[in-house]
C-alpha positions as CSV (number, residue, x, y, z in Angstrom):
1,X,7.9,-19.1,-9.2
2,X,6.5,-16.0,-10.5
3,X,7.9,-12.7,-10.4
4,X,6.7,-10.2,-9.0
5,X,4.4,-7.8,-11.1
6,X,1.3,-5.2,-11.6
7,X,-1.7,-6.6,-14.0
8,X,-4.7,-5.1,-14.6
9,X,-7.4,-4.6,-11.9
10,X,-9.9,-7.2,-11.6
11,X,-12.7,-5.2,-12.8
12,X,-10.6,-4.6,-16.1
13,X,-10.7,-0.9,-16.1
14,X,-9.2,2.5,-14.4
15,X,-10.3,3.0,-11.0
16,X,-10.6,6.6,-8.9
17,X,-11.1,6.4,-5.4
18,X,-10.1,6.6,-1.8
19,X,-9.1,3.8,0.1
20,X,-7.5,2.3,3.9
21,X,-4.3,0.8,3.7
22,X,-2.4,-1.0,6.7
23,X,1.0,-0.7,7.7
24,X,2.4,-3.9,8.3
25,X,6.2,-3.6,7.9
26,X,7.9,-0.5,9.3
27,X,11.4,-2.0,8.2
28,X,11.9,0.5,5.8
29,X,13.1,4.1,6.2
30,X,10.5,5.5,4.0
31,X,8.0,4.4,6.8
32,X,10.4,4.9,9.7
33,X,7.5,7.5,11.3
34,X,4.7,5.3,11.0
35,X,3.9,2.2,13.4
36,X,2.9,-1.0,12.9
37,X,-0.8,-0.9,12.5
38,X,-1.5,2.8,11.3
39,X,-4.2,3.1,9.1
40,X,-4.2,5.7,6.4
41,X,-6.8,6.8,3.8
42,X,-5.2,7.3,0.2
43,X,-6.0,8.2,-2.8
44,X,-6.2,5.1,-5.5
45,X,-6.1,6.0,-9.3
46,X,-4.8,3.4,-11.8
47,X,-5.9,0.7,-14.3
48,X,-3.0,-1.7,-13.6
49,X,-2.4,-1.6,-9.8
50,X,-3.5,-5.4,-9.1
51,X,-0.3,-6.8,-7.3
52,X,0.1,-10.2,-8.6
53,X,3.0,-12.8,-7.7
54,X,3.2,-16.6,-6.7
55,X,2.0,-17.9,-3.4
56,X,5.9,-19.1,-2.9
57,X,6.7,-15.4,-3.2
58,X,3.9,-13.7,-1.4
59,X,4.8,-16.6,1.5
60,X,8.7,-15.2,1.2
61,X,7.6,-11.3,1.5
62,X,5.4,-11.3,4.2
63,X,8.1,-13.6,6.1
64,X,11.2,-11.6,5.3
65,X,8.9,-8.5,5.9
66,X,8.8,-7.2,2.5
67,X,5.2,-6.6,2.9
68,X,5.0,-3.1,3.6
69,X,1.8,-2.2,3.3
70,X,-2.3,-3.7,2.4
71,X,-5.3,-3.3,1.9
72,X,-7.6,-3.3,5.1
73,X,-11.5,-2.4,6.3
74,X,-11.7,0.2,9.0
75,X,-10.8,-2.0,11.6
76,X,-7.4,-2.9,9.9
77,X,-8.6,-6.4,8.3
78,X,-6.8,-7.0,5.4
79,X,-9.3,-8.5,2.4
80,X,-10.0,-9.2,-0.8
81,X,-13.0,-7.4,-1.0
82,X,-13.1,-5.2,-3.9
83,X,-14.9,-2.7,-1.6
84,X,-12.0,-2.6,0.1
85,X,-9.0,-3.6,-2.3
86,X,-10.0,-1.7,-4.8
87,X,-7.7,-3.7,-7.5
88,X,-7.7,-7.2,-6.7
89,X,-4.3,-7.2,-5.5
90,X,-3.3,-10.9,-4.0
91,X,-3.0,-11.0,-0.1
92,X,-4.5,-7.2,-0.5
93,X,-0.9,-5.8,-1.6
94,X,-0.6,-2.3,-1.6
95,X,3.2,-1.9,-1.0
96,X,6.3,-4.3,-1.1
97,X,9.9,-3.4,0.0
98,X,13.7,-4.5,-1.5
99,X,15.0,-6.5,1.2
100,X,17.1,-3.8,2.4
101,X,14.2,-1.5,3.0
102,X,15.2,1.7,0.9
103,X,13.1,0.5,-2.1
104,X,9.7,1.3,-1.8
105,X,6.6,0.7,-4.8
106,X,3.2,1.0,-3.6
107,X,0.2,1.7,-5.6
108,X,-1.9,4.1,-3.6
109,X,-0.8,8.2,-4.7
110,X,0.5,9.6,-1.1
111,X,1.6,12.6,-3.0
112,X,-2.1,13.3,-4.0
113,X,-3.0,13.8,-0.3
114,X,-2.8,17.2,1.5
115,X,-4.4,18.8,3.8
116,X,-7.0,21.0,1.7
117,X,-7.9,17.5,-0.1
118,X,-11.1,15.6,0.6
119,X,-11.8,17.2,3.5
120,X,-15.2,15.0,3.0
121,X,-13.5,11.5,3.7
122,X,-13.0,11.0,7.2
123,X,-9.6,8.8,8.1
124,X,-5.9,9.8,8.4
125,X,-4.8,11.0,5.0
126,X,-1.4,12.3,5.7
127,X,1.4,8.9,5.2
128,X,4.6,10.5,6.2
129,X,6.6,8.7,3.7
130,X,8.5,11.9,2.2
131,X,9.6,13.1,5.7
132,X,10.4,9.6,7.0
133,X,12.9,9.6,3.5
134,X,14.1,12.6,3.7
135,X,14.9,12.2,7.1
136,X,16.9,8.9,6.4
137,X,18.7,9.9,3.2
138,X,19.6,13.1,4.3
């Protein structure tokens, strides 16, 4: 079984761009004020963001939850189209919990949103992950 790791995106160089990600998993407290479902548009900016792990491993996430977060098209299909999963990442990983929750790594740069930031891409920008944390840890 392979462990769990970022490789280089598919098309083998840095990418800059915005795209949808899915909530999947609200088990953890960093996404304690989102629902199941919520769509968000973030900002994507890395040249080794593809999420790569077994299919033994990606199987044991997504049934123990782990799977936060993916990848999706406007209608909240998750896929491997680049268009759409801008790295490559395998079963459109964005972001993958501990199994207790309070570990979060996701790829996508929530901190780079705001509301003064492109105002020309239409979609819910603002992830309340930073709220949702401080809310829990605090």
């Amino acid at each position: 079984m392979w462990r769990p790791t970022l490789v280089h995106n598919s098309i083998g160089r840095h990418i800059s761009c915005y795209a949808r990600t899915k909530v999947v998993s609200a088990m953890s407290p960093w996404l304690s004020n989102t629902e199941v479902g919520d769509i968000h548009r973030v900002p994507v900016s890395h040249g080794e963001g593809k999420f790569y792990a077994s299919e033994a491993v990606i199987a044991e996430f997504a049934a123990s939850g782990q799977i936060a977060t993916q990848y999706c098209d406007a209608d909240g299909v998750a896929s491997m189209d680049i268009a759409i999963n801008p790295n490559g990442s395998l079963a459109a990983i964005e972001g993958i919990t501990s199994p207790c929750g309070r570990v979060y790594g996701k790829m996508a740069h929530t901190e780079r949103s705001g509301s003064f930031v492109a105002k020309n891409i239409p979609g819910e920008k603002h992830q309340p992950l930073f709220s949702s944390g401080v809310r829990y840890f605090s």
